[in-house]
Phi, psi and omega in degrees: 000135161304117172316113187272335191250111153245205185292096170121001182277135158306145144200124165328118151295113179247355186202106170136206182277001177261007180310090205103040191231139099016152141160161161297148176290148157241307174249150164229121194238102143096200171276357206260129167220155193246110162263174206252140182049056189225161215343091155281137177262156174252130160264126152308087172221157208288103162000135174213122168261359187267351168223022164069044191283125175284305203087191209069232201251123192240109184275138169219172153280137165254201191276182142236111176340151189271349166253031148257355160250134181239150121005079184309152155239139191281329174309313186260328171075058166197177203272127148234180197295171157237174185214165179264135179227128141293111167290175201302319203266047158065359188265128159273151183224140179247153230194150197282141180277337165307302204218026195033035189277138161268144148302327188237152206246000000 
């Protein structure tokens, strides 16, 4: 099955400690995707001065499953499923399952 979520899509947090909190995709690895300022974690970590790491305690994001996040729509402003609509010319678009709205401009 295809990834329904890419790099740069808005999305709703449907599960976990971050439930109902927003944000942008920044990666998508896999089943897993990292949205920006959605868990963030702390890392310890050791100074490198050959790649020019300062070090100490570091907040970054981590991943989250990919099926705990859904796809905001902004019109209704809650996350929803997507769907595939193929056009005359053969390109898939992919499109909101509610209100059939493209998703991608």
């Amino acid at each position: 099955m295809a990834n329904r979520i890419k790099k740069g899509d808005q999305v709703v947090v449907v599960a976990g400690k971050d439930k109902g909190k927003q944000g942008e995709v920044i990666r998508v690895d896999g089943e897993r995707v990292f949205v920006s300022n959605i868990n963030i974690v702390k890392r310890h970590t050791k100074p490198n001065p050959q790649a020019g790491v300062a070090g100490g305690v570091i907040e970054r994001e981590a991943s989250i499953h990919i099926s705990n996040v859904m796809p905001f729509n902004p019109a209704t402003g809650k996350g929803e499923r997507i769907g595939y609509k193929v056009l005359e010319d053969g390109r898939k678009l992919r499109v909101f399952r509610s209100s059939g709205e493209a998703l991608d401009v």
